[in-house]
N, C-alpha and C positions, 0 to 999 in steps of 0.2 A: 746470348742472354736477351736481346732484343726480343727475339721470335717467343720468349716466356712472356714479355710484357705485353703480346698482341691480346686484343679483347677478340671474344667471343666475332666479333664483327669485322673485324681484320681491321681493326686502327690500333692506332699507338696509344696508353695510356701517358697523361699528362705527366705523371711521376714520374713514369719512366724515360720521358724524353726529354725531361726536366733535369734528370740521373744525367743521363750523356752528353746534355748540351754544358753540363757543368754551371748552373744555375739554377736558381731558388724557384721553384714551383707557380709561388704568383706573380714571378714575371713575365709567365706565358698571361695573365690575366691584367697586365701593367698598358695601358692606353697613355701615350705620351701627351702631356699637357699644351703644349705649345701650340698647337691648332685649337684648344678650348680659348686658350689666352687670348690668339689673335684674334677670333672671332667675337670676343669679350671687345678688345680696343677697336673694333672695324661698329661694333655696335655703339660705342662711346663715339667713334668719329662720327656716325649718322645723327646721332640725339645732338650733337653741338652744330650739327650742318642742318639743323632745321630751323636755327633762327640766325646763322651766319654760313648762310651755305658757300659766300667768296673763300673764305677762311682756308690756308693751306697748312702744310704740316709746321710751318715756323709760329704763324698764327695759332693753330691746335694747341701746342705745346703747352703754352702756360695755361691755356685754358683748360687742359686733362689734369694739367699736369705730370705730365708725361716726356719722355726722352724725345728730341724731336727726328733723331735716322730712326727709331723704332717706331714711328708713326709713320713716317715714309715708306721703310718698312714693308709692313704693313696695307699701307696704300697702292704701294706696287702690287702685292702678294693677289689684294682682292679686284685689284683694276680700277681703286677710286681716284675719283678727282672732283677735285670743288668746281662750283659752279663757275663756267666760262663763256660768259655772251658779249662778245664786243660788237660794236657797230659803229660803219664808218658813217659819218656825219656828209650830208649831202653841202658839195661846196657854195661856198658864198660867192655871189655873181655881182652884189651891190657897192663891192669895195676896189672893184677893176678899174682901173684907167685915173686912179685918184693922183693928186701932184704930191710929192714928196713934201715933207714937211721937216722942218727942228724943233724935235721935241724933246722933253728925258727920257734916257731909258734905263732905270733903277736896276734892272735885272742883270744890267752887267757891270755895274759897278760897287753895289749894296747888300750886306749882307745881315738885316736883324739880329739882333742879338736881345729884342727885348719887344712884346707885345705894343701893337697901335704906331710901328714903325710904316709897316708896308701892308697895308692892302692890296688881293688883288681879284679882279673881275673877269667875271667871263660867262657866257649863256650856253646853253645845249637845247636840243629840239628833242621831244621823247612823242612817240607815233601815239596814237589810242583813237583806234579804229579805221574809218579813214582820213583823220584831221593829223594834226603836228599841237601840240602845248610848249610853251620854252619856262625855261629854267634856268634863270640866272641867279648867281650866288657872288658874294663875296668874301672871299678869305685872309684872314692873319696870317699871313705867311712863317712868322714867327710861329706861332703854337696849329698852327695849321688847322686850327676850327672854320667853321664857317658864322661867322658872324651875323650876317643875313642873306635875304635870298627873298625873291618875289617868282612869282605862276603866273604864266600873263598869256593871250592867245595868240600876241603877234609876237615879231623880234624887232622893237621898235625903241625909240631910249623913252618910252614907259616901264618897257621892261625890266631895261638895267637902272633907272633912279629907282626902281618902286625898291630895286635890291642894295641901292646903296643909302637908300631913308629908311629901309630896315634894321641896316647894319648899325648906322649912328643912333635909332630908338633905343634897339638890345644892349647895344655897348654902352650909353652915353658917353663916347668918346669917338673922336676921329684920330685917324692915321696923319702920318708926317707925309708918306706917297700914298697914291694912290694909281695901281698897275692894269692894265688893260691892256688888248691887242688895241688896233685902228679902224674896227669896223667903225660901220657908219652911225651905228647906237651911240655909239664912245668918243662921235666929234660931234655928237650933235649940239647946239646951241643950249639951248635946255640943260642936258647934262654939265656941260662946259660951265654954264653961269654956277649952278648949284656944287660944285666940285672947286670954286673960286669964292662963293658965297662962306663954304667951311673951311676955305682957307687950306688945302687940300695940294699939294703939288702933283700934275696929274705927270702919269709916265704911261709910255706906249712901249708897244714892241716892233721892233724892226717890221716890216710888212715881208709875211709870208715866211715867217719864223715862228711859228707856235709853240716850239720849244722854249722861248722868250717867257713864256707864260705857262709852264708845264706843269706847275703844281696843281692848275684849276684842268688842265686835261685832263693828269693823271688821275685827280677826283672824280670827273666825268666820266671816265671808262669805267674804274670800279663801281664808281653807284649805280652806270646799269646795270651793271652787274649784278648787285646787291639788290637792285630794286626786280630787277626778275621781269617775266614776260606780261605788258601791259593788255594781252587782250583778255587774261584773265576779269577783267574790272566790265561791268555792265553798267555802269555809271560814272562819267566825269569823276566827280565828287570822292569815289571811291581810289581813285587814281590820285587828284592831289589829295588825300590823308593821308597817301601808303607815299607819296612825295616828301608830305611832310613831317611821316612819323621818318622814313629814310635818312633825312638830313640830321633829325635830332639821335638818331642809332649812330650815324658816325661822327659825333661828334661827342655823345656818354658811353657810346660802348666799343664802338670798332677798335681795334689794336692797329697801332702807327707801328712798323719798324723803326723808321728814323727817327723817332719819339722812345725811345728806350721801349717798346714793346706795350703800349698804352694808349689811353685815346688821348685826341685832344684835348679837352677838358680836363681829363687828370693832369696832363702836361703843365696846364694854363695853370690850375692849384697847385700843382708841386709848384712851380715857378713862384708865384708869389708866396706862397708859405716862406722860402728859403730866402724871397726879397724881406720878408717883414722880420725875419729873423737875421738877419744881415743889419739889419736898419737895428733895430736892437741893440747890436753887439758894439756897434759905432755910438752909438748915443750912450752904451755903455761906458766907455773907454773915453769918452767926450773927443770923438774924432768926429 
């Protein structure tokens, strides 16, 4: 019966092979979805990696709104991967041979639970062109914003006050600690008087434990990250904008894991929203 179905041309007719495979005709015409689809979310994960190109698939997720093994998925299938540039920081030579000191160290014994507790500081060097720029910043350890931060062209303690009389203008408030490694910016006199002037209790980190201070690390490796390759920039000037639109992106928009999946600043508003409604409920009850 087959050899009746042959055309004129010696092929099979669609009907009839349609007949014996025991299936409907336009399933020989049926193109499986699932390749349209993925290339659909592989086109969705580029549009979102144009202005958060660190962003991985846990990141992704809430921002598609989508499943987040289906974005991985996915990611696997096409070979993507968000943007990953680290860079190891050339060591510091200025801090060798120093005498041991007693001082506090917050980081291992204190754990916030409430904004303006702990501060903590720290600088990085970002290249552009053949010179070095530093960037020091200051962070809430609690809600883990950056509070302030100063551009300066040495690593000098101009650099790190310009970043902690930042942080006290933005906030009009100071911290209870205030955390740092031991570099030589962090003992200098200067620093030292104006960190006793706000009445400030300063804390250090062990020497040569930068883990001690690893939340201003871990900031520092993802911002290069995020901040991308500086020799794009043909001008100073165009490099700290994209420094400083940088800071204020992770601080209004970037997603925290450890912040329930949110940036900083939402954290810092959810936080006090539920303080001031808390405070309510008490004044209610006259507790």
């Amino acid at each position: 019966m087959l050899a009746n179905s042959i055309t004129p041309t010696g092929s099979v007719t669609k009907t009839e092979l349609a007949r014996k495979l025991g299936i409907a005709r336009s399933l020989l015409y049926y193109h499986h979805k699932r390749p349209l689809i993925d290339l659909e979310v592989k086109a969705q994960i580029e549009s979102v990696w144009i202005k958060h190109p660190a962003y991985g698939h846990k990141r992704l997720a809430p921002e598609l709104k989508l499943n987040k093994k289906r974005l991985l998925r996915v990611m696997h299938k096409f070979g993507m991967k968000p943007y990953r540039r680290r860079i190891h920081p050339p060591p510091k030579t200025d801090d060798l041979g120093k005498p041991a000191v007693e001082i506090v160290n917050v980081s291992k014994i204190l754990c916030p639970i409430a904004p303006y507790i702990v501060w903590v500081s720290d600088f990085t060097y970002i290249r552009f062109q053949d010179k070095f720029i530093y960037l020091a910043t200051v962070m809430d350890l609690f809600t883990r914003e950056i509070v302030g931060w100063n551009i300066f062209r040495f690593h000098n303690s101009e650099l790190v006050l310009g970043a902690l009389r930042d942080a006290v203008k933005r906030t009009g408030r100071t911290p209870l600690y205030l955390h740092s490694d031991q570099g030589s910016e962090y003992d200098s006199q200067d620093y030292d008087e104006l960190v006793k002037k706000l009445t400030i209790i300063l804390s250090m980190s062990d020497k040569g434990s930068p883990w001690q201070n690893g939340f201003q690390e871990s900031f520092y490796s993802q911002f290069k990250v995020d901040l991308g390759r500086t020799d794009r920039f043909e001008e100073l000037g165009e490099l700290v904008e994209a420094i400083h639109q940088g800071v204020v992106y992770y601080n209004e928009e970037r997603r925290h894991s450890s912040l329930g999946n949110i940036s900083p600043a939402a954290f810092h508003k959810d936080y006090t929203r539920r303080q001031l409604s808390t405070d309510k409920s008490s004044n209610k009850w006259g507790t």
